[in-house]
N, C-alpha and C positions, 0 to 999 in steps of 0.2 A: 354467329348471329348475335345481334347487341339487342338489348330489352329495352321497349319504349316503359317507364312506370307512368303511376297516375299523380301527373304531377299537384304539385301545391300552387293552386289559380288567385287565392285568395290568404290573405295572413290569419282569416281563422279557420277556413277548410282543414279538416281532421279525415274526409273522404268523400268520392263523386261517385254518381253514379253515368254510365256510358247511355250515351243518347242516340245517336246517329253515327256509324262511322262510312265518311266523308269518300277514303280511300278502301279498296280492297284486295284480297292475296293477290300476289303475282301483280300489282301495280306500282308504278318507280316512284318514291315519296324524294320532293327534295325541302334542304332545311329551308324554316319558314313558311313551308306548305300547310294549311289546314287537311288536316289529316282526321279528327272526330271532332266529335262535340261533346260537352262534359257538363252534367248538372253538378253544381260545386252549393255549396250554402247562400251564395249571396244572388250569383246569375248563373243561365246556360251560355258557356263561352266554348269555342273551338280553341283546341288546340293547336299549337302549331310546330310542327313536328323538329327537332334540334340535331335530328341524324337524317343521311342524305342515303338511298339506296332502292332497293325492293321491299315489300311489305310482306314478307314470310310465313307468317301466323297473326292471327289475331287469338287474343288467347280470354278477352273477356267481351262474351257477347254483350250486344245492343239491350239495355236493362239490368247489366249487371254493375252492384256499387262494390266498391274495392278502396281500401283506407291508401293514404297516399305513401307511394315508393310500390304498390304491386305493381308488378308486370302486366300491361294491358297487351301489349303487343311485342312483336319483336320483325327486326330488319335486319337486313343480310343481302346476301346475292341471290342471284334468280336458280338457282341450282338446288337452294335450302327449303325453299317453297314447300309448306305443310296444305295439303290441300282442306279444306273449310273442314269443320267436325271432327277432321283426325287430331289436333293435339288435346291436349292436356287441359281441363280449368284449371282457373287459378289457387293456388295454396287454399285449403279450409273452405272451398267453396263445393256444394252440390250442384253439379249440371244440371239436376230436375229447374233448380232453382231459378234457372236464367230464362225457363219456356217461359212462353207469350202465349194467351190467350189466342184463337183463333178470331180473326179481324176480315170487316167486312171488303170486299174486296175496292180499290179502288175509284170514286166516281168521277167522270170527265165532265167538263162544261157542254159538251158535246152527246147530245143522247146517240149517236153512229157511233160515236171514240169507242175502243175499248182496249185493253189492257193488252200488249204485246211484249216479247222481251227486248224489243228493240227501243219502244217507249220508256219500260224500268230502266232499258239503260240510262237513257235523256234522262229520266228522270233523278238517276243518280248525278250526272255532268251538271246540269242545268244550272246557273248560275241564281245564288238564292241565301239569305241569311241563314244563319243554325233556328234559329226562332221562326222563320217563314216555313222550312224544314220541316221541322215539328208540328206545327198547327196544319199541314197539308196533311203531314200520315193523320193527324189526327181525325182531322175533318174524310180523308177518303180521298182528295183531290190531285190528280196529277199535274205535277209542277211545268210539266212542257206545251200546257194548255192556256198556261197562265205569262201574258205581259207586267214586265217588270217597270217602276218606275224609281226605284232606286237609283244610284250613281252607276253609269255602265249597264244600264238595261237591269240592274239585279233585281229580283224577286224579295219582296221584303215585306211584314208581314198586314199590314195595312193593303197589301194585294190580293194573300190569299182572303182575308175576311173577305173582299170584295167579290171575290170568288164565290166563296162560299155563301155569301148571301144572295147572289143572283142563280146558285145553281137550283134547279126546281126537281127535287127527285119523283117519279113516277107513284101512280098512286100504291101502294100494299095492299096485299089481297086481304079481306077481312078477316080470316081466320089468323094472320099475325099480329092482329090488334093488342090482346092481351100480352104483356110482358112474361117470359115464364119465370123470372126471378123477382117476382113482386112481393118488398119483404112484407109480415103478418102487418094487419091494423094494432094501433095500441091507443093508448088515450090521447096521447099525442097524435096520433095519425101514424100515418107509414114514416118510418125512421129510413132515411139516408147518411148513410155512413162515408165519409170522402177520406182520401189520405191525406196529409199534409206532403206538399214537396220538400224538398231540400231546405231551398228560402224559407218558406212557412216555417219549418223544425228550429229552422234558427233562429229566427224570428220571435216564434214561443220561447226558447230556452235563453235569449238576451233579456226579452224585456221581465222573464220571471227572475231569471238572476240579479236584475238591476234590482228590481224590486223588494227583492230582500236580504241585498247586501248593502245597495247603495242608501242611509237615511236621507231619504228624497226632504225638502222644504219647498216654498215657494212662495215665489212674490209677484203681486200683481201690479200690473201701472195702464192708465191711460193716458194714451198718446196723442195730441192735437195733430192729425196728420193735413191741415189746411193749407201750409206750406206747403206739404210736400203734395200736392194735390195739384197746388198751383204752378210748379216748378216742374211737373210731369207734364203736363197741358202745355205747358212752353218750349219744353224737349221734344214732343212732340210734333207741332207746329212747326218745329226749326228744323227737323229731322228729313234728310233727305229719303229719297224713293230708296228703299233696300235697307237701310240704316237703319240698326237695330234699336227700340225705342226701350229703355231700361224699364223696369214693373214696379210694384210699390215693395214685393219682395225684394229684390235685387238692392234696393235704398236700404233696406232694413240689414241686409247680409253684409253690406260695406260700415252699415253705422256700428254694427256688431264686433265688425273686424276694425274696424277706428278703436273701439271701446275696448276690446280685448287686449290690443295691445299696448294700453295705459291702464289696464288690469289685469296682469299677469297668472297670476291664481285662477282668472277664470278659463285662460287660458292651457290648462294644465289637467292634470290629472292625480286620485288619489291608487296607489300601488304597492301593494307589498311595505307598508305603514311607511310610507315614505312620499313625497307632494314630486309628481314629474311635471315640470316646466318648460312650456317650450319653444323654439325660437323661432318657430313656423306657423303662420296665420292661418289657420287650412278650413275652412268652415261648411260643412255638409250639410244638404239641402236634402229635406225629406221629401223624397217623388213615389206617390203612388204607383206601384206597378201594378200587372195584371194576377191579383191574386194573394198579391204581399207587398211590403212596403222597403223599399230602397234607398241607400244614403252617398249617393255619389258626393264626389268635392271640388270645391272649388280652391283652388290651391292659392296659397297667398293672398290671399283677397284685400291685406291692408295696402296691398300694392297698383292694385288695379283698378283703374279707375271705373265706376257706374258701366259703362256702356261696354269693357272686357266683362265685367261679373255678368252681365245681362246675355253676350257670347256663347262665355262659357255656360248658364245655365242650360242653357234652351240648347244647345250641344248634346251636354251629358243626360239632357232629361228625356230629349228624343232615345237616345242607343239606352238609356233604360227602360222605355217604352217598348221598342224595338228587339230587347233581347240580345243587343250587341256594347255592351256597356263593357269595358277591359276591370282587371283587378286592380290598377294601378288609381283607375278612374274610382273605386271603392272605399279608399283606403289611405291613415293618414291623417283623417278629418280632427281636429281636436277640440270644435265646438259644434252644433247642428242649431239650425233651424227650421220649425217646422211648423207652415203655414195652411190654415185647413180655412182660410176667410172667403177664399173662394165659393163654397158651397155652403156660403153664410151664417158658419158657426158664428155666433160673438168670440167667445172666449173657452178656452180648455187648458188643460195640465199635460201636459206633455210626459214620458218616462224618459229619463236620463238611458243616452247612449252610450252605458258607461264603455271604457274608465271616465271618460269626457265628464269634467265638474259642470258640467249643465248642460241645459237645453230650452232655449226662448223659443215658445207656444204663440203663435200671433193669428190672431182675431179678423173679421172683416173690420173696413173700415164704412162708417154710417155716417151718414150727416143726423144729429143733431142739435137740440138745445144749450147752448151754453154759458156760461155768466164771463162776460170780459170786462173788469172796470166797470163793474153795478149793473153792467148793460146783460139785457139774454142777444145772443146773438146765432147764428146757425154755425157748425162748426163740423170738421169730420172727424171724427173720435175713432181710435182701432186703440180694441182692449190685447195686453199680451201679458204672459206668466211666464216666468223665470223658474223651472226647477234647479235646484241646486243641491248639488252632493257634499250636506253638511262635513263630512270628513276634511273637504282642502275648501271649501269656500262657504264662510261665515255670513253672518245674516246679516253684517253693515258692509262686507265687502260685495255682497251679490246687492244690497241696494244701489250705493256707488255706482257699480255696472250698470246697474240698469236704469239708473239715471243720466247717465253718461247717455246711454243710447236712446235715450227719448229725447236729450237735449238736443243730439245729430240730426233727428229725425224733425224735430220742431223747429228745425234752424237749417236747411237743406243744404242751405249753399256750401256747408261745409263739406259734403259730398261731392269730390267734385269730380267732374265727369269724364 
């Protein structure tokens, strides 16, 4: 028998925890098969299995986390087959430790449905992301009730919500009204205590680390985005049915990557007292996920014209939406941008992703007042901040930068499409 470990999904994953496993004993894995699903620090990604055979033992239940290189599983021939419960946990681990809470039983769309073992079976086959997966056990729902609208009928997770929000559960008898684990009142009120996941934990422990190792600065600029206002309304306009219409972010991510690579430093990073430099454009887009925040990338971007960037964004932002976003799609990035204009902040400071010597913070964009040639004229203004990681980038080389990229931005055509 050969041992599947827990592999390394991500370049800072240190260990996963096991989510769903996809296959089970006595079923024929071949390579390239999504085999489990695996909470890693950044996303929940499936696995995809690199040995071809029967699935012999599973050796770390569903909820258990194990640092990377343990043995999760092992594969073999059909003769080796350990049946469920009889082997071994894993090294330093307690078996108490892997029990689950007892969980409410499954709910169907269907108040007749009910739970069979022929249904769990389907419900295991059923074709369906790791993340639709997850938010079914979560919610109760069984997955073979549910139409898929994904690619190839899949199930994915903008379904099960859908689900879940039409399902009407039956009324509860009043005597279960009261919760029986309702913690004491305090001054505060009742305290809820939550975990942090994976993502969260890393999420806390980067941006405390940046915080006080990186000496964060910061510079701020107003950007006339009136060009580019007008030069999107024209893209628009020209833009055939299905043709992807670039955003005011997307303009900002190329004038970044223009600028980057006629400032190399900002380009860079500070490391072990030494400045790493480097020859790839890679510029990561902060997207809100469900519960934590994500930095997928966009690779090359001084290469790729407005309407690739625009692609590529809405791409990677949907699968980190989605919970199917790869490690490769993670990772790499060597400057970020992070846009919160949207939900019409003006202006904020962003925290460096470190090593990465900065991070441009961008603003909505507003029409106001503005003085052009003695005259007030109306104009659309978007405020953005520059942090910078005094160590490799100085306070006349981060202004440079980021005049560089307001000049791109105020002069569009340079952007080109």
């Amino acid at each position: 028998m050969t041992d599947i470990v827990m592999p390394r999904l991500s370049d800072s994953m240190e260990e996963g925890t096991i989510l769903t496993w996809m296959k089970q004993v006595g079923e024929e894995v071949a390579v390239g098969e999504e085999i489990v699903e695996i909470e890693t620090d950044k996303a929940n990604m499936a696995y995809e299995s690199d040995l071809a055979g029967t699935l012999t033992e599973i050796l770390a239940p569903e909820g258990a986390t194990l640092a990377i290189g343990e043995p999760i599983a092992r594969v073999g021939d059909a003769s080796e087959t350990v049946a469920q419960g009889e082997g071994e946990a894993p090294a330093g681990e307690d078996v108490a430790s892997f029990s689950e809470p007892d969980s409410p039983p499954p709910r169907s769309n269907s108040a007749a449905a009910s739970e069979t073992p022929a249904a769990s079976e389907s419900h295991e086959r059923v074709k369906a992301s790791p993340v639709a997966k997850r938010l079914a056990r979560e919610e109760g729902i069984d997955l073979s009730t549910i139409e898929g609208s994904g690619p190839g009928g899949r199930i994915v997770k903008k379904d099960v919500k859908a689900a879940a929000s039409a399902f009407t559960p039956q009324a509860a008898p009043v005597a279960a009204a009261a919760p029986a684990s309702a913690s004491p009142e305090t001054a505060k009120g009742q305290v809820t205590v939550r975990e942090l996941n994976k993502l969260q934990q890393v999420v806390a422990r980067r941006m405390s680390e940046s915080k006080a190792t990186a000496p964060h600065f910061y510079l701020q600029a107003e950007i006339d985005m009136s060009r580019a206002v007008a030069a999107r309304g024209a893209i628009k306009a020209a833009a055939k049915e299905g043709e992807v219409v670039p955003s005011f972010n997307d303009m900002v991510v190329k004038a970044c990557a223009i600028a980057l690579a006629e400032h190399p430093k900002a380009n860079g990073a500070y490391r072990d007292g030494q400045f790493e430099l480097y020859s790839r454009i890679n510029v990561g887009v902060a997207v809100a996920a469900e519960g934590a925040l994500v930095v997928p990338t966009i690779f090359d971007a001084d290469r790729k014209g407005l309407r690739q960037i625009a692609a590529d964004t809405r791409a990677v932002a949907a699968k980190v939406r989605e919970g199917t976003v790869t490690p490769p799609e993670l990772s790499g990035g060597t400057f970020t941008v992070s846009n919160l204009g949207m939900f019409g902040i003006d202006a904020f400071a962003a925290v460096i992703n470190t090593p990465q010597a900065g991070i441009l913070a961008v603003g909505a964009i507003v029409e106001k007042p503005a003085v052009r040639g003695g005259e007030i004229v109306a104009a659309h203004l978007m405020n953005v901040t520059l942090a910078c990681d005094h160590r490799i980038l100085y306070g006349a080389e981060g202004a440079e930068f980021l005049a560089r990229v307001r000049a791109l931005l105020e002069e569009p055509v340079s952007l080109a499409l």
